[in-house]
C-alpha positions in Angstrom: -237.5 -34.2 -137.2 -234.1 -32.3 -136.7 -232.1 -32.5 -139.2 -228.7 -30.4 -138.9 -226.0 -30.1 -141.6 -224.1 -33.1 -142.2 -221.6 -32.6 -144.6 -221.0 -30.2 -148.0 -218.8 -31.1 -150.8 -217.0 -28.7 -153.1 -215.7 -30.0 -156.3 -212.5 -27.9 -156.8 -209.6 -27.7 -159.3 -207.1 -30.7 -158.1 -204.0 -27.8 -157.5 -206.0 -25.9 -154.9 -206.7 -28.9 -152.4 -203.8 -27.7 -150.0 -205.1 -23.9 -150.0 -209.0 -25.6 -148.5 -206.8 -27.8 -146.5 -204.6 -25.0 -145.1 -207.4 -22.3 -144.7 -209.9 -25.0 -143.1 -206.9 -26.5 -140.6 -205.9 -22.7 -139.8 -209.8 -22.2 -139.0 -209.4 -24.9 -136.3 -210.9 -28.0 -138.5 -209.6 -31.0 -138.2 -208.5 -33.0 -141.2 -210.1 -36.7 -141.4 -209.2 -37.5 -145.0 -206.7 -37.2 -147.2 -206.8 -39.0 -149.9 -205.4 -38.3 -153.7 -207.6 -36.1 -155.8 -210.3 -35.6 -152.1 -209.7 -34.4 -148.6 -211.8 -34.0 -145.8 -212.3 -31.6 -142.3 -214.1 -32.2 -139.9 -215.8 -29.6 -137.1 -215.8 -30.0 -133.4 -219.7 -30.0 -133.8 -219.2 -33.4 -136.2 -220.0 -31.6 -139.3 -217.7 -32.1 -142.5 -216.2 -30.4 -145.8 -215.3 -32.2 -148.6 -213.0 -31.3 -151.3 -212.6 -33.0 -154.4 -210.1 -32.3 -156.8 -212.2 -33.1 -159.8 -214.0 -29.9 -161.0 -214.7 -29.4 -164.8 -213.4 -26.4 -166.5 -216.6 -24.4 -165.7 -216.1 -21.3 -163.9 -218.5 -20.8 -160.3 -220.4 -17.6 -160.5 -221.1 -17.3 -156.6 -223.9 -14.7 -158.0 -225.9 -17.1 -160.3 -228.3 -19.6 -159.0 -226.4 -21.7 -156.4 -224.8 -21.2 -153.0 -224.0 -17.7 -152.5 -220.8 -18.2 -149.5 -219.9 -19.9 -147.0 -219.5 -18.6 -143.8 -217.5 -19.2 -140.7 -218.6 -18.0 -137.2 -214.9 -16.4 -135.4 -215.1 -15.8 -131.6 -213.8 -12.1 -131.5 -213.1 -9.0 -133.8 -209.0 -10.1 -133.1 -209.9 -13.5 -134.9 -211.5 -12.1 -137.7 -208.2 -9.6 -138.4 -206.0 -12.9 -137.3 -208.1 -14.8 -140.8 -206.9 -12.0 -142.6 -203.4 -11.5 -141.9 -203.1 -15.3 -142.6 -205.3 -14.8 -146.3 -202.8 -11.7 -147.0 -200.0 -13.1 -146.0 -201.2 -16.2 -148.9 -201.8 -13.2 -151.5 -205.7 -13.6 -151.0 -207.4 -10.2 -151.0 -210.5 -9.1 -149.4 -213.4 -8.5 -151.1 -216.5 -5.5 -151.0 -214.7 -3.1 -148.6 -213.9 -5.9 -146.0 -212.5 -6.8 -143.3 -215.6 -3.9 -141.5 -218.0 -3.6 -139.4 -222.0 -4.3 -140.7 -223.9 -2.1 -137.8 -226.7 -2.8 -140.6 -226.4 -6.5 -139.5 -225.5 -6.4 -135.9 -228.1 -7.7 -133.6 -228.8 -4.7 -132.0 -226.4 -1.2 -130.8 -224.3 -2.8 -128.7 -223.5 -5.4 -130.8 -221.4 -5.8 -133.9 -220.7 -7.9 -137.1 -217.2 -7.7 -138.3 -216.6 -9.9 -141.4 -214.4 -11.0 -143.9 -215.0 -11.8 -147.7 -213.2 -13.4 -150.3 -213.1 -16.1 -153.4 -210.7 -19.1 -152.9 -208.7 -19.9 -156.3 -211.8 -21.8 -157.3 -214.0 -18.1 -156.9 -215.7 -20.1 -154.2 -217.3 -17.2 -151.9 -216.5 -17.3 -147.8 -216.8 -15.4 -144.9 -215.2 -15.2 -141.8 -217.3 -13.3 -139.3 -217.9 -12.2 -135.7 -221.2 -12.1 -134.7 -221.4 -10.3 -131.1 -221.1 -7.8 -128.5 -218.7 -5.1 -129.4 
């Protein structure tokens, strides 16, 4: 059996739908639903993200038992810097020390993994990260 990922949905404060929208569109998804209180984007590779405006007032602790982040694969070191001009530029800040180099994950020595990481409003954990050669 193969099973790859179908779809993920995040249940998110109903005043930060356009930042997921934005952030996801800007990442080069396209949106296939938007509806009041839910959107939806959609990959070229026919996965989905869901968002739905209708989180209870508990806070995520991307730390505790759960999903961890999310990460999103860039195509070059440029992209990666290109995610983070557009999250500054939104007052997002980077998190641990990023955007840098991780020669402790990079495939081998001539390869690199460059990676961004920060919380949406919702503390939601992502990444955007080149995976490569350098």
């Amino acid at each position: 059996m193969k099973a790859p990922l179908g779809h993920i949905q995040f249940n998110v404060r109903q005043e930060n739908l356009p930042f997921y929208r934005d952030l996801l569109v800007f990442l080069g998804w396209e949106l296939i639903g938007d509806w009041p209180g839910m959107i939806g984007l959609g990959s070229v590779e026919g996965q989905s993200l869901w968002f739905s405006g209708a989180a209870t007032a508990v806070s995520n602790d991307y730390d505790g038992p759960g999903m961890n982040h999310l990460a999103f694969a860039a195509a070059s070191v440029a992209d990666v810097d290109e995610a983070v001009a557009f999250l500054t530029a939104r007052g997002v800040a980077s998190l641990f020390e990023t955007p840098r180099h991780r020669p402790e994950f990079a495939r081998d020595a001539q390869s690199t993994y460059y990676q961004v990481m920060f919380e949406s409003p919702d503390r939601i954990l992502f990444e955007i990260v080149y995976i490569g050669p350098l």
